[in-house]
C-alpha atoms as an extended CHARMM CRD file, in Angstrom:
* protein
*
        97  EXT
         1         1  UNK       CA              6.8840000000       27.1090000000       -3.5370000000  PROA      1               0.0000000000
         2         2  UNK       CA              5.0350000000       23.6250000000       -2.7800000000  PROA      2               0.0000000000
         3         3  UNK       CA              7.1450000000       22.1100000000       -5.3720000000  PROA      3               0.0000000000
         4         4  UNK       CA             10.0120000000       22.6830000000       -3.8150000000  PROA      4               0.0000000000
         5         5  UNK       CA              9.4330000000       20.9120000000       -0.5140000000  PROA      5               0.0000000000
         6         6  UNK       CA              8.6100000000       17.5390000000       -2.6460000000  PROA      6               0.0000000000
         7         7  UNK       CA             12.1830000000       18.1530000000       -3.9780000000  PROA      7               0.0000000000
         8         8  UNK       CA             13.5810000000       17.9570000000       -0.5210000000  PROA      8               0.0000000000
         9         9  UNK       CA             14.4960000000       14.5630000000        0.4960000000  PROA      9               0.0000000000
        10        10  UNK       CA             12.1580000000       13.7970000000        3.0530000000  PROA      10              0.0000000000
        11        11  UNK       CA              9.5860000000       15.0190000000        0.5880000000  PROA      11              0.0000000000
        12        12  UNK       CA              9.9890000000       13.1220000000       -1.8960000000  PROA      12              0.0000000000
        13        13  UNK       CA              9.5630000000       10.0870000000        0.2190000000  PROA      13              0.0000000000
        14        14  UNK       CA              6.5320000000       11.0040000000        2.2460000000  PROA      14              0.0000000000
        15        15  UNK       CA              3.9320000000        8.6410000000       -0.3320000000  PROA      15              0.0000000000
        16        16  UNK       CA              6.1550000000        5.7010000000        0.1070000000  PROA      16              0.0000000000
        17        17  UNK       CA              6.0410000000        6.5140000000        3.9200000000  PROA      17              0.0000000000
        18        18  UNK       CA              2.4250000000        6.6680000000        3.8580000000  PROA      18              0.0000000000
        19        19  UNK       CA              2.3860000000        3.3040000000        1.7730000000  PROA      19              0.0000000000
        20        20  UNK       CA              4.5590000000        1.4670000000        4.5480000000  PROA      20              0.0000000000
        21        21  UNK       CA              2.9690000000        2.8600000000        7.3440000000  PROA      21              0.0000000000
        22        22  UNK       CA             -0.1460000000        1.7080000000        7.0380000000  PROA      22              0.0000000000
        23        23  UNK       CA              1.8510000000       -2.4190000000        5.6020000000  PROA      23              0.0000000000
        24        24  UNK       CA              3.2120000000       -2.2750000000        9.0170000000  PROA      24              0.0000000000
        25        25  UNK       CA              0.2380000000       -2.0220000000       10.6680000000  PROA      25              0.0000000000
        26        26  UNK       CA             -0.6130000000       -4.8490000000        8.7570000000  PROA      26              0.0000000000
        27        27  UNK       CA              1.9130000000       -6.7410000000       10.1710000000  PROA      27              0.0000000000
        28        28  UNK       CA              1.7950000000       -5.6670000000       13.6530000000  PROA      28              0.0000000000
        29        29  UNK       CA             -1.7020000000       -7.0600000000       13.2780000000  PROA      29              0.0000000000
        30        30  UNK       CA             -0.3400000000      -10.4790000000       11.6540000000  PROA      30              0.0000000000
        31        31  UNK       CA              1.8100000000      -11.4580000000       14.4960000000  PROA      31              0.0000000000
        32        32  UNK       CA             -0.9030000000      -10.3940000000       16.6550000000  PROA      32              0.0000000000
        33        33  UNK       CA             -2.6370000000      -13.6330000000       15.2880000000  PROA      33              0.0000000000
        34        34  UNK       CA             -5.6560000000      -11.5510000000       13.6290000000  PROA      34              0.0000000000
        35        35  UNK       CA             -4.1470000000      -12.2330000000       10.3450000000  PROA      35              0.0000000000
        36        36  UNK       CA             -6.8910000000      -11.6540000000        8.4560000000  PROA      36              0.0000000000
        37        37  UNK       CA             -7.2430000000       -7.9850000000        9.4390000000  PROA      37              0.0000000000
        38        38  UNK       CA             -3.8870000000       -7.8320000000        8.7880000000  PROA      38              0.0000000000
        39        39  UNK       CA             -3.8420000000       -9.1090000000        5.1470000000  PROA      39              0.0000000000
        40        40  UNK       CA             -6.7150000000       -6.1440000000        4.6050000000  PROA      40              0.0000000000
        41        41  UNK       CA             -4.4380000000       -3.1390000000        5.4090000000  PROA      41              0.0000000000
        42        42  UNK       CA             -1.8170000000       -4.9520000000        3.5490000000  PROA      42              0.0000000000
        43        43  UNK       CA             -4.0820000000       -4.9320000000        0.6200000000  PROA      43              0.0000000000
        44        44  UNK       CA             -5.5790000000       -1.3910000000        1.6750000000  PROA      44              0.0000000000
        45        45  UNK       CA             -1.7920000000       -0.1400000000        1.7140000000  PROA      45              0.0000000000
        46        46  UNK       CA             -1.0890000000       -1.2290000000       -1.8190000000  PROA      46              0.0000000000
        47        47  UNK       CA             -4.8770000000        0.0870000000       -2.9150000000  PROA      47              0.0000000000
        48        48  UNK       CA             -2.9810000000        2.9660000000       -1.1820000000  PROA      48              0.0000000000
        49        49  UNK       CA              0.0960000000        2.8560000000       -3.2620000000  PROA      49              0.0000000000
        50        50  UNK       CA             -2.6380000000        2.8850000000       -6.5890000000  PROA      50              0.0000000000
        51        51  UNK       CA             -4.0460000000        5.9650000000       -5.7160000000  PROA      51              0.0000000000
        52        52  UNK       CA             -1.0500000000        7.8580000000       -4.9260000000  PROA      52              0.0000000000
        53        53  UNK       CA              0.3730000000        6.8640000000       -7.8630000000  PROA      53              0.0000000000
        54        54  UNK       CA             -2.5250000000        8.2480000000       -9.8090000000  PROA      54              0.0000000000
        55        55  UNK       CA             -2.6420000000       11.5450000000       -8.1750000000  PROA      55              0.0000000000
        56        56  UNK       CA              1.0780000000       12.5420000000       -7.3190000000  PROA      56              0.0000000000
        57        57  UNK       CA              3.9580000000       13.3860000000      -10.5850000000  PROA      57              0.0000000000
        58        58  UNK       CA              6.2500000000       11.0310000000      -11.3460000000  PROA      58              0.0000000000
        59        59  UNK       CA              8.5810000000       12.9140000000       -9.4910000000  PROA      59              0.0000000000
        60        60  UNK       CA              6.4600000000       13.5340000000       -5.9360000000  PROA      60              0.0000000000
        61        61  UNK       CA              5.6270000000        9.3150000000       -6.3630000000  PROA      61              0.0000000000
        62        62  UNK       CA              9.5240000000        8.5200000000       -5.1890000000  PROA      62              0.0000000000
        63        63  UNK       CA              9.4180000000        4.7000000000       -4.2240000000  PROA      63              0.0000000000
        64        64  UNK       CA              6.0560000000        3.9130000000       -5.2120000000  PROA      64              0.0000000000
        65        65  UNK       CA              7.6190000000        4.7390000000       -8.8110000000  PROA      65              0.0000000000
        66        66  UNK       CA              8.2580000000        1.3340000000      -10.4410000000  PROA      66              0.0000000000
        67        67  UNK       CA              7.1850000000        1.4400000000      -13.8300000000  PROA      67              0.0000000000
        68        68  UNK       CA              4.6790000000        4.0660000000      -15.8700000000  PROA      68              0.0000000000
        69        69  UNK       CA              1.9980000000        5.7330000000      -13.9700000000  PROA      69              0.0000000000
        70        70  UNK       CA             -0.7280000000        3.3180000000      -15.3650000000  PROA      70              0.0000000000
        71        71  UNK       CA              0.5110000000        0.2410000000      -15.1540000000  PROA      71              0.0000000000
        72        72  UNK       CA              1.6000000000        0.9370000000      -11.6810000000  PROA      72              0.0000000000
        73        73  UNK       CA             -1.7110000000        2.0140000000      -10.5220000000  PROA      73              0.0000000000
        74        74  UNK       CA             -3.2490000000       -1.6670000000      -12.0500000000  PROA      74              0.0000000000
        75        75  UNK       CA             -0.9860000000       -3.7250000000      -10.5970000000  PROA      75              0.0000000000
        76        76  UNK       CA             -1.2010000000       -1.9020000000       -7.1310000000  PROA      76              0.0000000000
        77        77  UNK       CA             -4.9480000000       -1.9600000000       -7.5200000000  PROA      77              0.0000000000
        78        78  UNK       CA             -5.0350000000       -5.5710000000       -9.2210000000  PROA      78              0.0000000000
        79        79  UNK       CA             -3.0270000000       -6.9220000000       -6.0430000000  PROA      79              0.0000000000
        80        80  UNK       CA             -4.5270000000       -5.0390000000       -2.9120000000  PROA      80              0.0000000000
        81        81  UNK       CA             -7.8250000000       -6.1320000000       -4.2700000000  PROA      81              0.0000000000
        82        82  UNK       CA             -6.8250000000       -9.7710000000       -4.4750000000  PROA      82              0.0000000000
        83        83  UNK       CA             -5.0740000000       -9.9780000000       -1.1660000000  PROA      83              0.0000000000
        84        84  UNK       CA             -8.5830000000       -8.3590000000        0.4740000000  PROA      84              0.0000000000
        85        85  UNK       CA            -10.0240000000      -10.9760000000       -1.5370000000  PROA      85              0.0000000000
        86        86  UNK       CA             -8.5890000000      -14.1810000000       -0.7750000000  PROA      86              0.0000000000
        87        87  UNK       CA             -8.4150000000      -12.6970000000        3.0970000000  PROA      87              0.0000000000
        88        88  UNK       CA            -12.2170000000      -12.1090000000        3.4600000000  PROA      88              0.0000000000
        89        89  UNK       CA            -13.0790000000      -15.7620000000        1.2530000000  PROA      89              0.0000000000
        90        90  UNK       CA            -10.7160000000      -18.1320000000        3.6660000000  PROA      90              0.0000000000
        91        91  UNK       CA            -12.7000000000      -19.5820000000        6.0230000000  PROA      91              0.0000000000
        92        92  UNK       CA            -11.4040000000      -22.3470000000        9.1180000000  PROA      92              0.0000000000
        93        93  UNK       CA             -7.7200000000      -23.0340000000        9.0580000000  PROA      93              0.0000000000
        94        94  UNK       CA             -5.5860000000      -23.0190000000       12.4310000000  PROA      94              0.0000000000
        95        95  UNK       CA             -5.5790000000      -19.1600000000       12.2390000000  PROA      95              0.0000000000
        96        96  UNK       CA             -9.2470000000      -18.7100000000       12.7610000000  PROA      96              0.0000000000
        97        97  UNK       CA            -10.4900000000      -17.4700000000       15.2690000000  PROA      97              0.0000000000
């Protein structure tokens, strides 16, 4: 029975939802001129996007399904890590605060 509510279409869709949820609150927080907390939950939403990829089929993933399961979860992983990164090392710049 819980397989078929990830068939429905809302379903389906609900890790991608999760995903963008948390890259708009990213953004919110970007034009709210704190951009560095904002670049962190844009890299926290892809380090999202990595886990879900790892734990949910290839069908339940939806439109966090780009390429094969692995090399998915790097480059989500490999990119939310560098965007927390380079957000946490900049220092100074007109956006400081």
């Amino acid at each position: 029975m819980p397989e078929q509510r990830w068939r429905s279409g809302a379903g389906k869709h609900l890790p991608f939802a999760l995903v963008l949820g948390v890259a708009v609150l990213g953004l919110v927080r970007i034009f709210q001129y704190h951009w560095r907390q904002g670049a962190v939950l844009l890299g926290v939403s892809l380090l999202v996007a990595a886990v879900l990829r790892v734990l949910v089929t290839d069908e339940q993933a939806g439109l966090i399904k780009i390429r094969g399961r692995g090399m998915d979860a790097f480059l989500y992983s490999t990119l939310g890590i560098v965007v927390i990164a380079v957000a946490l090392t900049i220092t100074g710049g007109p956006l400081s605060r």
